[in-house]
C-alpha positions in Angstrom: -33.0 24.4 -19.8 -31.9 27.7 -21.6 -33.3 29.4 -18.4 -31.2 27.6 -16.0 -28.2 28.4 -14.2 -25.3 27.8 -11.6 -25.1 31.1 -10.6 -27.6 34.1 -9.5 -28.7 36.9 -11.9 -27.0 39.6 -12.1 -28.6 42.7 -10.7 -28.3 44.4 -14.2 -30.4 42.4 -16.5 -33.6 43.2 -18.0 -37.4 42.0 -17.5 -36.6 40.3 -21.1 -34.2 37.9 -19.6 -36.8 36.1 -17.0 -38.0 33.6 -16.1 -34.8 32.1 -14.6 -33.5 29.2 -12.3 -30.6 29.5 -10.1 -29.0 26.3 -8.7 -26.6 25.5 -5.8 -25.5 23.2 -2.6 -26.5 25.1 0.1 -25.3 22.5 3.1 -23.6 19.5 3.4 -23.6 17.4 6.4 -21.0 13.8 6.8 -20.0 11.0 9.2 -18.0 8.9 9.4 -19.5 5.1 7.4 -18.0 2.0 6.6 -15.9 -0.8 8.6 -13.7 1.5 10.8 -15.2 4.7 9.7 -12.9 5.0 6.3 -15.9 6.2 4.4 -17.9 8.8 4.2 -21.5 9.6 4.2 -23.2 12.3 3.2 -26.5 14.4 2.7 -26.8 17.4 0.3 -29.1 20.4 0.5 -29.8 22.0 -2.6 -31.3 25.7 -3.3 -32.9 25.9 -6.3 -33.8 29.6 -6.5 -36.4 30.9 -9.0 -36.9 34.4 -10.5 -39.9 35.7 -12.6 -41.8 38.6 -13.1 -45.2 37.6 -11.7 -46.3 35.7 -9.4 -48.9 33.0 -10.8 -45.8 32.2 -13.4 -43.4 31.9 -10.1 -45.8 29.7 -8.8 -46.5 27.6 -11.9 -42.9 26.8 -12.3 -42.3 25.9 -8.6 -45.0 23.7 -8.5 -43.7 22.2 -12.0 -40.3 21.8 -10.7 -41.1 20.3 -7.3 -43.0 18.0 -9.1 -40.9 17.1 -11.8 -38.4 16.1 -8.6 -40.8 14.3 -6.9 -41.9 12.1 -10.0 -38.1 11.5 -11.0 -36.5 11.8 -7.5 -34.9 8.0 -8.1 -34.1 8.8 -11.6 -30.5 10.7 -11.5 -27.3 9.9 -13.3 -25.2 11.5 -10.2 -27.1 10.2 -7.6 -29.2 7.5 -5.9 -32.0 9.6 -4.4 -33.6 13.3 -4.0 -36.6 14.7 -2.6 -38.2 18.3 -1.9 -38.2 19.2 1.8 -38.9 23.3 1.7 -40.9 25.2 -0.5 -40.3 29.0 0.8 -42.5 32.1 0.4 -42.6 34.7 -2.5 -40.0 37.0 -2.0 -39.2 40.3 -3.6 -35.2 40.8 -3.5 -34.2 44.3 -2.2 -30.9 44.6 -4.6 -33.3 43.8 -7.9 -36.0 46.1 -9.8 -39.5 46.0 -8.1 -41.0 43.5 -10.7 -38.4 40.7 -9.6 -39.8 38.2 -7.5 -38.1 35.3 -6.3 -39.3 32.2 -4.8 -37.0 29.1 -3.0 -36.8 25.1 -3.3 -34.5 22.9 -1.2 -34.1 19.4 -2.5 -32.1 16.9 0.0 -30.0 14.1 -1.6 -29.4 11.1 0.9 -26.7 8.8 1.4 -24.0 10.2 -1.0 -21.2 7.7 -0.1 -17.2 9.3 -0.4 -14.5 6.8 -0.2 
């Protein structure tokens, strides 16, 4: 968990400070629920973005992480339910040094009721 973090990494660090995990809600979609629609429901997207060196270590921990979801994916504190829907391709960001690769998870979390 010491690698993980609500924000990106900055463009300055060093090879020393990877592997790491960037989190956020990338969408949000509602409608209206409930008895005259005075509810809301909702469905979360969440990027989970992560940065390592090489690949078969960026690949390692995205397998590990999608399936850590999948195993526990009824098991949050915050929320009823979440489940992997994208797993995207290697990708080596333009604005970081040439050994940075980054690779990208969205998780979807259903049914998120706002009164």
């Amino acid at each position: 968990t010491d690698r993980i973090f609500p924000d990106y990494p900055r463009p300055d660090l060093t090879l020393s400070s990877y592997p790491r995990i960037a989190l956020e809600i990338s969408q949000i979609s509602s409608n209206d629920f409930g008895i005259g629609g005075t509810d809301t429901i909702s469905n979360l997207n969440i990027e989970c973005v992560i940065f390592d060196v090489n690949v078969k270590p960026l690949e390692d921990k995205t397998t590990s992480l999608r399936n850590a979801f999948r195993t526990n994916q009824k098991n949050f504190y915050n929320f009823q339910f979440i489940h992997p829907t994208l797993v995207g391709p290697v990708i080596k960001p333009t604005d970081r040094s040439d050994e940075i690769l980054n690779k990208n998870l969205t998780f979807q979390i259903l049914n998120e009721v706002e009164t």
